[in-house]
N, C-alpha and C positions, 0 to 999 in steps of 0.2 A: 504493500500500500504506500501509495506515494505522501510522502509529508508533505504540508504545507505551511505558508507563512514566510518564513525567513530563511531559507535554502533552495536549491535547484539541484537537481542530481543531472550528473552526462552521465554517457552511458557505461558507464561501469561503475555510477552511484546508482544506479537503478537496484541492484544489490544490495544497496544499504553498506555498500564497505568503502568508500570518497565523496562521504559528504561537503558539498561547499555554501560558502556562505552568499547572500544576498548580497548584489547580482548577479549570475549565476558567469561562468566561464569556462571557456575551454576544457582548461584544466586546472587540478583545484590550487588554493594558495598555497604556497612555497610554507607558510609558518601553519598552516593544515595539514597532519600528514599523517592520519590514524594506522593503525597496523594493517598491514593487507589481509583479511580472512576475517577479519572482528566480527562482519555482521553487526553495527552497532545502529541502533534504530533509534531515533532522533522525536519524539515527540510536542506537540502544542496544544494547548488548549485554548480557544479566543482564536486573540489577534496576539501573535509575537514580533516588536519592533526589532527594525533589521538595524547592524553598527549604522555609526553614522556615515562612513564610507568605505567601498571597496577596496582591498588592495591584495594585491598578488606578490608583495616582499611582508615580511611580519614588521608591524609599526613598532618604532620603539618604547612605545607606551604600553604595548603591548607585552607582559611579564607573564607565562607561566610557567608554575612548576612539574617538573625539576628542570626543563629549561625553553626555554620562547619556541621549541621546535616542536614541543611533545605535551599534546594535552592531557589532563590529569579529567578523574575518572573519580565519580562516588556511586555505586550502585543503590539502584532505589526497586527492589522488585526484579525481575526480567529486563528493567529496565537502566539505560547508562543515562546521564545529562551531562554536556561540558560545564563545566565551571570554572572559570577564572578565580584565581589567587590573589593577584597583590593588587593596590592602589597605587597612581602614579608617585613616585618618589615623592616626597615632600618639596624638595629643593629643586626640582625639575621644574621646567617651563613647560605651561600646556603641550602638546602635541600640534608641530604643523597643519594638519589634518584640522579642519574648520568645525567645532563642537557648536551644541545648539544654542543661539544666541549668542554668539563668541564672535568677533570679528578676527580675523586671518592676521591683522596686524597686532593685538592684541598680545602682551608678551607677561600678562601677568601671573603670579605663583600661587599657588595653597598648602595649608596649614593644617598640620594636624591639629594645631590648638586652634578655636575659635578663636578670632582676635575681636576687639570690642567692635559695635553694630556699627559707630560711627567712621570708621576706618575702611578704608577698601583694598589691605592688603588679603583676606581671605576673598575668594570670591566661589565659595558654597560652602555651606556648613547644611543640616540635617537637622530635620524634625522627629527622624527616629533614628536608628542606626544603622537603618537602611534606604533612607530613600531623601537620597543630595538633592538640594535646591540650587538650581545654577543664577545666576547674576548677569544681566547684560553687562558689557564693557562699556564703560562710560568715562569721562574726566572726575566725575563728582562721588563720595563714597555712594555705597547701596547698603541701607538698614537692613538687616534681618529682619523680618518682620513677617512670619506664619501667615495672617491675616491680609496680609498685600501682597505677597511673592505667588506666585503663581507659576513661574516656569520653573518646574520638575523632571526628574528624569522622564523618558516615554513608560508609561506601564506595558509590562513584559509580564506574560505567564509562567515565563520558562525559571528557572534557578536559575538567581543573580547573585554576585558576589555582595556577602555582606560588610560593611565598612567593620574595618580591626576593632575589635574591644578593645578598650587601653587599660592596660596590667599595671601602671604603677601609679601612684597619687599623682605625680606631676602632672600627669595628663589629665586624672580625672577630674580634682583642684582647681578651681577657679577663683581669681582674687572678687571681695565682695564687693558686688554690683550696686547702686544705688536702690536703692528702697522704693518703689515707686504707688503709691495708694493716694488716689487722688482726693478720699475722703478727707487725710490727715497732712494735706497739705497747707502750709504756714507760710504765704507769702502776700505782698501788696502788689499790686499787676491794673496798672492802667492800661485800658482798651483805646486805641484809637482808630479812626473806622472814617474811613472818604468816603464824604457825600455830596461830590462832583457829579457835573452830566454825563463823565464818562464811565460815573458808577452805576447809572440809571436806578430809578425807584424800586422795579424789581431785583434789581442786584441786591441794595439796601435791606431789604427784605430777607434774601437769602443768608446775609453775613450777620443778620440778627440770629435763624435760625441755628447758622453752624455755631456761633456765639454762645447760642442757647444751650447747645449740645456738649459744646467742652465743659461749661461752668455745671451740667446738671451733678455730676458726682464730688462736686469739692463744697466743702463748708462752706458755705456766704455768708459773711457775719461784719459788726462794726465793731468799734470800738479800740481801744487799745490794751484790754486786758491781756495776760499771756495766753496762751494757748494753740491749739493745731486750728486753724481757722484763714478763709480768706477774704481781702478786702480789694475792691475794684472802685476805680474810676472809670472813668467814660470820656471820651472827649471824639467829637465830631470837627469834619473840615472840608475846605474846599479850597476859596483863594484866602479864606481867616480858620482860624480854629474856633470852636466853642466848646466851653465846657458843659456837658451834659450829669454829671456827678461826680461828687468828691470821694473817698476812701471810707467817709464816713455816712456818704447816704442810701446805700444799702443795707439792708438790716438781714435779708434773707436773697434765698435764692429766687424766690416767686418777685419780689421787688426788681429784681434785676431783669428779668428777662420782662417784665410789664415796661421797663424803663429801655429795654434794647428794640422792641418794637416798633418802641413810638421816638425812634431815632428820628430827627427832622432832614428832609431832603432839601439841602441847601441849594442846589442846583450849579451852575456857573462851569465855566470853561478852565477857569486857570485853578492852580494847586499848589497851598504851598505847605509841604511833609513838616518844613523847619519850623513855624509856625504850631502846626500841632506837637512837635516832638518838645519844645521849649514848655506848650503847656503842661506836657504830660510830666516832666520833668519837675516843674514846679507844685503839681500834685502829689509826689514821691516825697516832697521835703519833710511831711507830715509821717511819714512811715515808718513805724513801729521797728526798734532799735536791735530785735534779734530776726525780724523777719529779710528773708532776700528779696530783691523788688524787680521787675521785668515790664516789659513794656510791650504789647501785641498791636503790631498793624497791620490794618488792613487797607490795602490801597489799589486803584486799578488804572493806576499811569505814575510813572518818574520823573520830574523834569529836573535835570542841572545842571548847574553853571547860575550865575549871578546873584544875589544878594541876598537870595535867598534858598540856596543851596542846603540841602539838610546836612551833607557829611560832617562839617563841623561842628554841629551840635551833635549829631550821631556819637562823632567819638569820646567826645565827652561828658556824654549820657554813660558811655561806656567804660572810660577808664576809671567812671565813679564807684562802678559796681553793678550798675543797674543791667541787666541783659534785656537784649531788644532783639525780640520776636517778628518775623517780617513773613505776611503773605500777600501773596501776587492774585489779586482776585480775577479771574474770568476772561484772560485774555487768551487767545489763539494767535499765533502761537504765545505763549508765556513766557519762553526761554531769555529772550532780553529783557523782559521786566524782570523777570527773578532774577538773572544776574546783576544787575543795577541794583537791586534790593539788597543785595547779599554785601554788600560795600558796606551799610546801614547795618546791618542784621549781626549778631555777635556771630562767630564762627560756629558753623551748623544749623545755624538757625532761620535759614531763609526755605520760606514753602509758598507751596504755588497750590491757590485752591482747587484746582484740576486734579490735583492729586487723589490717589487711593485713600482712600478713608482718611484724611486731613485732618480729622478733630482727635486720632490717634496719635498724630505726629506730633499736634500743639501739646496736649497732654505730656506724651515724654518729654518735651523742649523743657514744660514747667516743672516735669520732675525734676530732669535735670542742672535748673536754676537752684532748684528746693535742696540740693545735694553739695555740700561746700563746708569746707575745715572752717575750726575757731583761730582765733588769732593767731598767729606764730608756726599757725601748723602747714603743710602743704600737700595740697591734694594729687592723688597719685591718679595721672591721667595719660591717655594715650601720647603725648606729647608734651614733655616739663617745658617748652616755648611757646606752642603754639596750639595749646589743647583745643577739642573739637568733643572728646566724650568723656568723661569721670567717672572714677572707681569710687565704691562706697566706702575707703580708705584713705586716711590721713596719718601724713612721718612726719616728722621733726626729730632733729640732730641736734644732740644736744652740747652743750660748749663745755662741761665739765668734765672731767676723768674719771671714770670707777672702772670698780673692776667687773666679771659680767654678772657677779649674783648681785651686787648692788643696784648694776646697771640695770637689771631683771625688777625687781624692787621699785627702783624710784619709774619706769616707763608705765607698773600699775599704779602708783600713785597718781599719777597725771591725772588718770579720768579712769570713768566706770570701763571694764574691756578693753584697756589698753595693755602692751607690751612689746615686749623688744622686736623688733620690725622682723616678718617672716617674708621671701620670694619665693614663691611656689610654680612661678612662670619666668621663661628666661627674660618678658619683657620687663616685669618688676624687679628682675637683680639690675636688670642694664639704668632701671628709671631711678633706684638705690643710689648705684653709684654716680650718675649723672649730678645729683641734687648735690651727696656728699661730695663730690667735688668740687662746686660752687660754694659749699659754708663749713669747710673742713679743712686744716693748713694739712701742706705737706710735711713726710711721708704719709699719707691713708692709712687709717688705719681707726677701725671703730669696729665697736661689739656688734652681733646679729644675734635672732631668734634662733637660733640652731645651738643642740646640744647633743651629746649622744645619751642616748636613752638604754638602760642597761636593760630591762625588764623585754622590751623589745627587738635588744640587739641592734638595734638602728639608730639614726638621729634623727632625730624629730625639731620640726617647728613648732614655736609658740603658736599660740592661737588665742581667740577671745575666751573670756570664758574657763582660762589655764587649761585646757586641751591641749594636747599634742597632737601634731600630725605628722606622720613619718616621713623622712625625707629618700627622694630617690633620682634626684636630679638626673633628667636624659641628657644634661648640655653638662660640659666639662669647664667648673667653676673651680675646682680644687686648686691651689698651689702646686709647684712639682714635690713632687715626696710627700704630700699629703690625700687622704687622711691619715693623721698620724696618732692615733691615742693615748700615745707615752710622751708628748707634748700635753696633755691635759681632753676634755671630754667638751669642753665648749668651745664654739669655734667662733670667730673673727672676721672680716674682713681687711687682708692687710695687700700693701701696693708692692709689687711683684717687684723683682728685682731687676732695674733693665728696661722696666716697662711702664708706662703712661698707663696702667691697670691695677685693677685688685686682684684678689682672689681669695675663695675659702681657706683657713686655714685654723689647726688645733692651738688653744692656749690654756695656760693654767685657770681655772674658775676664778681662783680668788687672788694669786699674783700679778695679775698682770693687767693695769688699770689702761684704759685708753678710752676716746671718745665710745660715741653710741648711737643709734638710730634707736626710737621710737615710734611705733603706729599706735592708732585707734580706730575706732569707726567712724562716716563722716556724717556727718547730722542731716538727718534724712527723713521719711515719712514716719520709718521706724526706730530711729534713734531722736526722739525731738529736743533740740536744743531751746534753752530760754535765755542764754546770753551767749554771744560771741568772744565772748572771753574764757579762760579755762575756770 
């Protein structure tokens, strides 16, 4: 019986003994070459999606064991299925060969670790263990995002390789992600909302509704009492600003959206962003002293250059603290209004209301405002210059000398969950060192979270909470000659010899005093802080 779907038999596959793959050829591929007599009968059930191209040499992407020539074999029944073995190396570059939604020019890498949603050096991670989401190639990162991503592998009936389970904590370990529950969010957030001709009335209408949508899951409250609670402004615009509410004349969330409604349509031709941005700003002045404050617009034209250009008040909305939120309402194409926006918009933070579910995105933007260390501390984010997304962790290096149990000691005193800073990812030892060497004199050389743990035979990390977590670094942080246990059981970070680096290395617990890193968690939906001080 002839199979179907994803192979073609010539005539001496008619036998069932040189099967080949879709599109069918001559003769079969050079890296297909089952035994001659096998009789190996190839089943489908459905529809089974064919690779994505032909080829008559074995691709290099293409890995199986025990070697690219000779396919490997699980019996199920009567029955054989090929199966593939490995995933593309790590450090490899896609495959020449054009994958789905991949452009040819396209030269970018993947990770076994997910790297954070903001960043676009991963470009697929997985909703299960088995089934990768791929990423157009674009200039701009691509979110993870289950709810919006939609290009998936092709569904196949056949036995597919499943992606590796990861054996050691480093893999499985993930540094703490910010907290995001929009119930118990604690910020002050003016809205500003263009009500131009080129917003038209029914637009207006619509950016109260998506308005209505983000605000429905967060506290709406006044006042300035402490607590997990939000407070809005309002301000409308066109060629002037007006103020439509201050921080304080929302009482509830039903108030708000009664007041978003009945936004007035100003009408007029011309727009001026710096105008609204100055008032929103001066509405901020009023705001509650441990809340973060952010600023949402919503606008459907740019104009700049002269007098009234917003970038300069932009940035200095910006280097104040304040994050400014920017969406591109309703244009076709969208692409140069949102770029323009994004000049204004704090880094990451510009969206185009076109977008896949939109009121998602504003939402994490405000988590992510909601997510930021107390004084002195620094927040460990995908980039210590030019961050784009934040970990729900905060270090500070401390200026004194101990030794590491003290040093252990005074990092819990700091705060509730604090201690000696742990890297469970090689981005976090790199983002470690990076910082300590900005507020650390030379030689380097400060204590870390790592100890060897007898009860387990391993070393283990600090963690919140004094848990341990085992260490089993896949990346090669050690000193030369270390580890070394007859140097002592707690280890250090100290500057190589020779070299502009650090690396792990064994010291006595209680001889040998040197600086220190400390983490904590960073104040968040779930850690809520009531002053920005320690």
């Amino acid at each position: 019986m002839k199979p179907e779907g994803w192979w073609e038999s010539s005539t001496i596959a008619k036998n069932h003994t040189t099967p080949q793959w879709w599109p069918s050829v001559t003769t079969a591929p050079s890296w297909w070459q089952p035994t001659a007599g096998m009789n190996t009968k190839f089943t489908t059930a459905g529809t089974a999606s064919s690779w994505p191209t032909a080829a008559t040499s074995v691709p290099w992407w293409w890995q199986s064991k025990p070697t690219p020539h000779t396919p490997s074999y699980h019996t199920n029944s009567n029955e054989q299925r090929r199966t593939s073995h490995r995933w593309i190396p790590p450090t490899s570059p896609r495959p020449a060969t054009r994958w789905p939604q991949y452009s040819a020019q396209s030269t970018r890498r993947f990770s076994t670790e997910q790297s954070d949603p903001a960043t676009a050096d991963t470009w697929w991670a997985t909703t299960t263990d088995t089934t990768p989401r791929w990423f157009s190639s674009t200039g701009s990162p691509q979110h993870v995002n289950t709810a919006v991503t939609k290009r998936r592998w092709t569904s196949t009936s056949y036995t597919t390789t499943q992606r590796p389970v990861p054996t050691t904590p480093s893999q499985v370990l993930k540094e703490r992600q910010c907290a995001c529950d929009p119930a118990k969010l604690y910020l002050d957030i003016v809205v500003v909302v263009d009500s131009s001709l080129s917003m038209t009335k029914d637009g207006l209408i619509e950016v109260a509704a998506d308005l209505a949508t983000v605000f429905q899951w967060m506290n709406v409250s006044s006042g300035t009492d402490v607590g997990q609670f939000v407070r809005v402004g309002l301000v409308t615009f066109s060629n002037q600003a007006f103020v439509n509410g201050n921080l304080d004349d929302f009482t509830s969330y039903n108030s708000l959206v009664k007041r978003l409604f009945q936004m007035p349509y100003l009408g007029g031709s011309e727009l001026n962003i710096e105008s609204a941005l100055q008032s929103a700003s001066d509405i901020l002045q009023s705001s509650r002293y441990y809340a973060r404050t952010a600023i949402l617009l919503y606008t459907s034209a740019y104009g700049e250059g002269g007098f009234t250009d917003p970038k300069a008040i932009a940035n200095q909305i910006k280097e104040s603290g304040t994050k400014i939120i920017t969406v591109a309402f309703r244009q076709q194409p969208e692409g140069s209004l949102v770029e323009k926006l994004s000049h204004l918009a704090s880094p990451g933070f510009s969206f185009a209301s076109r977008q896949s579910i939109i009121t998602d995105e504003i939402l994490r933007a405000l988590c992510q405002v909601n997510c930021y260390c107390k004084n002195n501390w620094v927040q460990y984010t995908d980039n210590l210059y030019s961050p784009r997304a934040r970990y729900g962790e905060c270090i500070r290096a401390m200026d004194v000398d101990a030794n590491w149990v003290t040093a252990s000691f005074a990092c819990q005193a700091m705060a509730p969950d604090a201690h000696l800073v742990n890297e469970l990812t090689p981005h976090k030892n790199y983002f470690v060192y990076e910082y300590a060497s900005h507020v650390l004199p030379r030689p380097y050389k400060y204590s870390i979270g790592l100890r060897f743990d007898p009860l387990s035979g391993n070393y283990a990390w600090q963690t919140a909470n004094n848990t341990k977590v085992p260490s089993s670094q896949s990346y090669d942080e050690w000193n030369p000659g270390y580890p070394n246990r007859s140097e002592g059981d707690c280890v250090s970070k100290i500057e190589r010899k020779g070299w502009y680096d650090v690396g792990y290395q064994n010291i006595d617990c209680l001889r040998e005093p040197m600086r220190y890193v400390c983490q904590m968690p960073a104040c968040d939906t779930e850690n809520f802080c009531s002053s920005p001080d320690n």
